[in-house]
N, C-alpha and C positions, 0 to 999 in steps of 0.2 A: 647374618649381614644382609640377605636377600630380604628380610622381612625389613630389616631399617631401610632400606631402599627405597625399597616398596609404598611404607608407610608415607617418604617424603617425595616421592612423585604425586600420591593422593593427597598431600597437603598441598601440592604446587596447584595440582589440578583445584583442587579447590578454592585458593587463594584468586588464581587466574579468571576463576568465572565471577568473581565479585559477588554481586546480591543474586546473584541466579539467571540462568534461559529468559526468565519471563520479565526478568526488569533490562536486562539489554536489548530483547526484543522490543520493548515500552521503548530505550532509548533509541534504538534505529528506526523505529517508526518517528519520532519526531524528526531525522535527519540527521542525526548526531553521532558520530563515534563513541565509544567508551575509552574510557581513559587508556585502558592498554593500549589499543587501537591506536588511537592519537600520540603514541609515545613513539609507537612502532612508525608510525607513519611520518615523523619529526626525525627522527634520528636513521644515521648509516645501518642497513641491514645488519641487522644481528648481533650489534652494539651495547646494546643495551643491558646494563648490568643491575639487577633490583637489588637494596637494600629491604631488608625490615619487611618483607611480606608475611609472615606471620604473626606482627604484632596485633593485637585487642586491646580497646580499652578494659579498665578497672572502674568503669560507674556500677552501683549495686542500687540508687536509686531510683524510684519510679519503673524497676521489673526491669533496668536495663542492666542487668546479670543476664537475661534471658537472650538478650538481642544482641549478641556478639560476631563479626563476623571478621576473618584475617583480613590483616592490611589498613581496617575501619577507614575505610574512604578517604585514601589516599595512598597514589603508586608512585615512587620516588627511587632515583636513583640515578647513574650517567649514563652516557655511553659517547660517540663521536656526530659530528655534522662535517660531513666533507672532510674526514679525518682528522678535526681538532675536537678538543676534548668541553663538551658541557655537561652543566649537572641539571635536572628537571624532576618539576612535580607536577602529577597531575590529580583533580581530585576525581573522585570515584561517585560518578550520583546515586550507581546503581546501591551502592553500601550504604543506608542509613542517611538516604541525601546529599554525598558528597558532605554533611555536617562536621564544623571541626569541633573535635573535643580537645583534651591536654594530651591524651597519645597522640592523634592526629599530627596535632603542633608540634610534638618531638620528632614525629618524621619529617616534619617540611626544616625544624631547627638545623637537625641532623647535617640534611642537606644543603642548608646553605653555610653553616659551618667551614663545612667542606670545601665548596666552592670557593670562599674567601679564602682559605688557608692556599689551595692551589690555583687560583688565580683564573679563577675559568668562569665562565658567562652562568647564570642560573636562570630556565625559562620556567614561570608557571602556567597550567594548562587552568583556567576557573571552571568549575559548573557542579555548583552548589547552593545550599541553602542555608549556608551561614554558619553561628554558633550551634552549637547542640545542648539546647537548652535544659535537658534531662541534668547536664554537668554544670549548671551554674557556673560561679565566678574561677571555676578550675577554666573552662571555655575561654573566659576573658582573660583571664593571665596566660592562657597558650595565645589567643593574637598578639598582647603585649610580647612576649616574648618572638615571638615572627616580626613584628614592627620593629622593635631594635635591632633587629639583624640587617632587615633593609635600610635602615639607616649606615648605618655601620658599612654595609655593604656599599652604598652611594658612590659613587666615583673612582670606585675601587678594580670594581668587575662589572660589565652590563648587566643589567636587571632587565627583562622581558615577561610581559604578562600577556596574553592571550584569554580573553572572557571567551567562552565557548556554548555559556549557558546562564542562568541564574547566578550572580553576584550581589549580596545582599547585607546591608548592617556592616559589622565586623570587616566584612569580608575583603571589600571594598578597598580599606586604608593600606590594604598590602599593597595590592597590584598603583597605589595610587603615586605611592614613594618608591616607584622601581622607573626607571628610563622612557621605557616604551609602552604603550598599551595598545593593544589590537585586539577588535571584533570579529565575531561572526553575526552578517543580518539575519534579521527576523528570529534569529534562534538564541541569543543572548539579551541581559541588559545586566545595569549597575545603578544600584543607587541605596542609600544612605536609610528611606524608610521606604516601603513600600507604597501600592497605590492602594489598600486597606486603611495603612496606618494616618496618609493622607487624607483623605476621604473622611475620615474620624475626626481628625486634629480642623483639619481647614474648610471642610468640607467640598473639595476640587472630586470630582470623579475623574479620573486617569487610568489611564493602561498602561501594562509595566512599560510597551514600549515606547510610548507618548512621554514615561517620566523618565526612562533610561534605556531606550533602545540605541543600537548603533548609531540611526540615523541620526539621533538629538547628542549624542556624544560627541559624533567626529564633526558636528555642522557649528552647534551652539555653545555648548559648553568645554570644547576642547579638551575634555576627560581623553579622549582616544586620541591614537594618530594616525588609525587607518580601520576599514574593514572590509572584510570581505565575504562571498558570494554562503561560502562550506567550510565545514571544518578541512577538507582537504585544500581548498587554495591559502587558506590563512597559513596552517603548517608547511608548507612549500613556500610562500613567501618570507617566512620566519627563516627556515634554512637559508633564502638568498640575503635577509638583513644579517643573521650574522656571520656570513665571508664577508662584509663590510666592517665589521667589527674587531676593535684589538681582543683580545681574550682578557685585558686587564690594564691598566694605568701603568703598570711598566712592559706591558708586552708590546711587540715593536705592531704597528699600522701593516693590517693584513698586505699582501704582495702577489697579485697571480701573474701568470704569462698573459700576454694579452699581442696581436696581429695587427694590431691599431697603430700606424706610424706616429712617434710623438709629435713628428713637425708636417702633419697634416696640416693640408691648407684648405682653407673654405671660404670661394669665392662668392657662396649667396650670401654670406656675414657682412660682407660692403655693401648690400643694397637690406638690411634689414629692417636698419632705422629711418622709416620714411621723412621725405624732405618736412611735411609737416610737423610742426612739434607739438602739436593736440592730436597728432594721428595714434592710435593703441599700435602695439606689437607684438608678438607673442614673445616672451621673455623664455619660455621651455623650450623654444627654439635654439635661443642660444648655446643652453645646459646641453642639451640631446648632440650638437654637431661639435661639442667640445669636450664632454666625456669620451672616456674608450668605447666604443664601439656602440653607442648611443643608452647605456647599459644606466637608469637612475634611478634609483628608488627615495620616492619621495614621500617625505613627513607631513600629515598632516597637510595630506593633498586638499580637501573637503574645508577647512578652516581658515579665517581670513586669509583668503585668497591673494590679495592684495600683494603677499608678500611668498615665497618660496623656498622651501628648506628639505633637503635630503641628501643623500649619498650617491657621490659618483667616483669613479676613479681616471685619474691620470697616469700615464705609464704604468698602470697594474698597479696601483697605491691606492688607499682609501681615499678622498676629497670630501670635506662636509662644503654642501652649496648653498649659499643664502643668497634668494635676490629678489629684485622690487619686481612687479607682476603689471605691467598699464596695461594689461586688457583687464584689470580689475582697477575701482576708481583711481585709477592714471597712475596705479603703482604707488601711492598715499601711504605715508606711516599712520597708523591709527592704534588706539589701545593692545586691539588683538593680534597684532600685526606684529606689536612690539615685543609683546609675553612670548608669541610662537618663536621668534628670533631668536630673542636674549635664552630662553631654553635650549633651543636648538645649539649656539652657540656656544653655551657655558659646556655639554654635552662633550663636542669634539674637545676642546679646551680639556676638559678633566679625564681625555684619552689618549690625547697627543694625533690628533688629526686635524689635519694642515684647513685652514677655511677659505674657501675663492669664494669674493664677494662679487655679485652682478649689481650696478646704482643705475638706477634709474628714478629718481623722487624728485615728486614736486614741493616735497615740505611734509610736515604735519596734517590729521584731517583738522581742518576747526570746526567749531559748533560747540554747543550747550551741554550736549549729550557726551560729547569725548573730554570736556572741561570737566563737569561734575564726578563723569565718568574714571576720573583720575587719570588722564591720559600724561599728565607730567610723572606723575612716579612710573608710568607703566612703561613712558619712552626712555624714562631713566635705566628700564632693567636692561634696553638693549644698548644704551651708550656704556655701561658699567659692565656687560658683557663682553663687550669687543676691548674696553680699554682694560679690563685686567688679565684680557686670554693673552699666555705668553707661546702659543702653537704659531706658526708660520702662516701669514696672513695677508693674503692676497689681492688686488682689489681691482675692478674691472671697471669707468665709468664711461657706459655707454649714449649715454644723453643726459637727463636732466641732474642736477644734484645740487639742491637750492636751499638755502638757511641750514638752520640746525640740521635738516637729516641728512646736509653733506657731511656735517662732522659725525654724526651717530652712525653712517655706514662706514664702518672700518675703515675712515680717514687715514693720512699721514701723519694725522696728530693724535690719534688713537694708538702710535704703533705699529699702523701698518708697515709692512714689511716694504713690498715693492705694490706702488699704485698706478696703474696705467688708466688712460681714457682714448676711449674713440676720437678721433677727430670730431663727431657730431659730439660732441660734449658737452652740455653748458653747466660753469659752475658760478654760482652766485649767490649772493641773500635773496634775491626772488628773479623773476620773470620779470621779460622787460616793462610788460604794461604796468605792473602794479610798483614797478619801481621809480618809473617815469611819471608816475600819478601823483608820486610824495615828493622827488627832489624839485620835479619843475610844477609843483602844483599852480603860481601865476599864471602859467602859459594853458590851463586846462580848455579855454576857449576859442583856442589858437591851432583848429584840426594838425595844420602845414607844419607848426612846431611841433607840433607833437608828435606826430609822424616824424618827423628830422631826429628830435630826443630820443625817440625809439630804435631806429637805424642805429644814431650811433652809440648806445647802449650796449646793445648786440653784438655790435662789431667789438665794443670795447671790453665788455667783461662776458657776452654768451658763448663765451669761445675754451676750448681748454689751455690757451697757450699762458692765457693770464696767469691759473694756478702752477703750471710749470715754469715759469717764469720764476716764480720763487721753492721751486724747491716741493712744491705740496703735492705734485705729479710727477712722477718717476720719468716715462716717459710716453707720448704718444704715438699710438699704437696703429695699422692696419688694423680693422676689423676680421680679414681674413686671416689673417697669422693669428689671433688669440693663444689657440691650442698650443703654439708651438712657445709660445711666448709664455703661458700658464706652465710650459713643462721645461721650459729652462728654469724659471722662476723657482718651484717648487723644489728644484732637482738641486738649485744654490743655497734653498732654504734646510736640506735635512739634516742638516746637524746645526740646526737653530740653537742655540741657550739664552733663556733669559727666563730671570727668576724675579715675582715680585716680594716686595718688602716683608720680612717672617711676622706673622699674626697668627690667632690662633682659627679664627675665620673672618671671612669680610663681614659686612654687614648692609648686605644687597639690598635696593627700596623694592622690600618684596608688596 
């Protein structure tokens, strides 16, 4: 029995040091953990449970009978965060490139299997070099088979990806159809061809991280939702996004203790919205003195700015926060503004996480560039997001809220649940100059009238008593009471139901 023992600590041992001393010392010299590392470093001390570490692929191709090593690049298994239960993979650069083959892909399948069946989050760690080309179209039908699971998986259980290094081809379409994605800088990217295969095709000379580093992710092409400094702050921020997290579409909105009175009062909130109404404000202002304990993390900080999306909580409850941003162009709905939204929204929606909307819009952006740019289908995904979420839904209008993007911000005809406005409210089809320039356009030479038409414009419709008047505003609010006022609201809302009409899915203007 001592020798069976025996034999399987030296397979452990072996398993554990991956491709050997000299390729994890390659990987720490670039900065980088190896996968164990990063496992251990993610998850509650000593947690962690492996499947499948002894597995090897079966390619006999091209001498890769010779080149077999356990695990073949990739470490998979659960263990807890904070004492709730996830499942993770990570891939292994130091084995064979992190490369996935068809064994490879039966460990990560494995894994999410699992996760779907018990309802629990699945994180992957990337840093790798793709398909393993040695295996051919066996390679290609292990992603296919990874892709349908994340599918499957969508709105089910959170899906979390983490690019920690090279993400390439293949690789990519996984982490692309999971929830969230996060970087690590200067030490990762993502993209579809290389800057070789470019270079060839188009003739462009690029650096990997010119065509897919974090910084062109989280700024440009909103592939990411965040990055950061190390493999060690990314995995410590990962553990704090998922205590925000339900563990699943029927698992109830995470809950902690929290020291934070709910009927805090914040009296800088009356003087926030300066008397000007072209004057900027900072909108994370708001979020920060109206979550628990100033505690948010936010989505897709780096990306159309303009507009604001992440996780806070109220009374120890999870809160998704959406709001317009005027210290970016005056808080402007614009293409990308719309897509960060409508995702972000659809997200709490297919978790059962309640949405406080912050309004502050001047409209639409117009121009050339956001017309051609399809800025009608793209504002449609956030009007179609808010009108079909049937989560508890909140709505805050702090100043401006004028044409369509009063109705696209979780209006009272979207649904909203309970809609309050600041006294500085103004809700209208526009602003008064541009409205007084159409109804009294005879009078345009006439300064004195025109000034008088704009006065009483202001008074008549810049006001929030107008939409309360009918119904379209709940009630008007203190500014400094919010919080208290957010946390009766939500506290009335949790045992919400409402179900939309049975389809087999919608049919979103993606």
């Amino acid at each position: 029995m001592s020798k069976i023992l025996d034999e399987l600590e030296e397979r452990r041992a072996q398993a554990r040091i991956g491709g050997g001393q000299k390729r994890i010392d390659a990987q720490h010299a670039k900065g980088k953990l190896t996968a164990r590392e990063r496992i251990e470093a993610f998850l509650d001390e000593d947690s962690f449970e492996e499947f499948d570490m002894f597995v090897q692929h079966g390619c006999t191709d091209f001498g890769m009978e010779k080149v077999k090593m356990p695990g073949d690049g990739v470490v998979t298994g659960w263990g807890t965060v904070n004492g709730r239960t996830v499942y993770i993979f990570a891939k292994d650069f130091t084995v064979l490139g992190g490369s996935l083959s068809w064994t490879h892909a039966q460990k990560i399948i494995k894994i999410q299997d699992m996760a779907l069946k018990n309802r629990a989050p699945i994180i992957g760690l990337f840093d790798a070099g793709g398909a393993r080309i040695q295996e051919g179209v066996a390679a290609l039908g292990g992603y296919g088979e990874v892709f349908q699971r994340n599918v499957l998986a969508s709105g089910v259980i959170p899906q979390i990806s983490v690019i920690m290094g090279p993400c390439a081809g293949g690789d990519v379409y996984s982490p692309a159809m999971t929830d969230f994605i996060f970087m690590v800088r200067d030490r990762s990217y993502m993209f579809v061809t290389g800057p070789d295969v470019v270079k060839t095709v188009t003739n462009e000379e690029v650096t990997a991280e010119e065509l897919g580093g974090a910084s062109i992710h989280t700024t440009k092409s909103s592939i990411a939702d965040g990055a950061y400094d190390d493999d060690v702050e990314a995995l410590l921020q990962m553990r704090r996004l998922i205590d925000f997290l339900p563990s699943s579409n029927v698992g109830e909105v995470p809950e902690i203790e929290t020291y934070d009175p709910w009927d805090r009062i914040e009296d800088s909130l009356d003087t926030l919205v300066p008397e000007n109404p072209n004057k900027p404000y900072d909108m994370k202002e708001l979020i920060l003195k109206t979550v628990d304990e100033g505690d948010f993390f936010e989505i897709q900080e780096s990306f159309a700015q303009n507009i604001i999306t992440g996780f806070g909580r109220i009374e120890g409850r999870t809160v998704g926060f959406v709001a317009n941003q005027p210290m970016v162009l005056a808080g402007v709905l614009d293409s990308d503004a719309s897509r960060k939204a409508a995702r972000f929204v659809r997200f709490c929606d297919a978790f059962d996480i309640p949405v406080v909307t912050y309004v502050d819009v001047p409209g639409f952006l117009p121009g050339t560039d956001q017309e051609y740019g399809g800025l009608i289908k793209h504002g449609a995904k956030l009007l179609f997001a808010y009108a079909e979420a049937t989560v508890p839904k909140v709505t805050v209008i702090t100043r401006k809220a004028y044409g369509g993007a009063y109705d696209v911000m979780a209006s009272k005809h979207l649904r909203g649940d309970v809609n309050y406005a600041w006294p500085s409210a103004q809700i209208a089809v526009m602003g008064a100059k541009g409205a007084v320039e159409i109804i009294f356009r005879k009078d345009m030479d006439d300064p004195e009238k025109i000034a008088q038409h704009t006065a009483d414009y202001e008074d008549r419709f810049l006001s929030p008593f107008v939409a309360a008047e009918r119904g379209f505003i709940d009630e008007v609010i203190m500014p400094k009471s919010t919080r208290r006022r957010l946390a009766r609201a939500l506290r009335m809302l949790r045992n919400k139901q409402l179900e939309n009409p049975w389809k087999k899915h919608d049919n979103i203007p993606l």
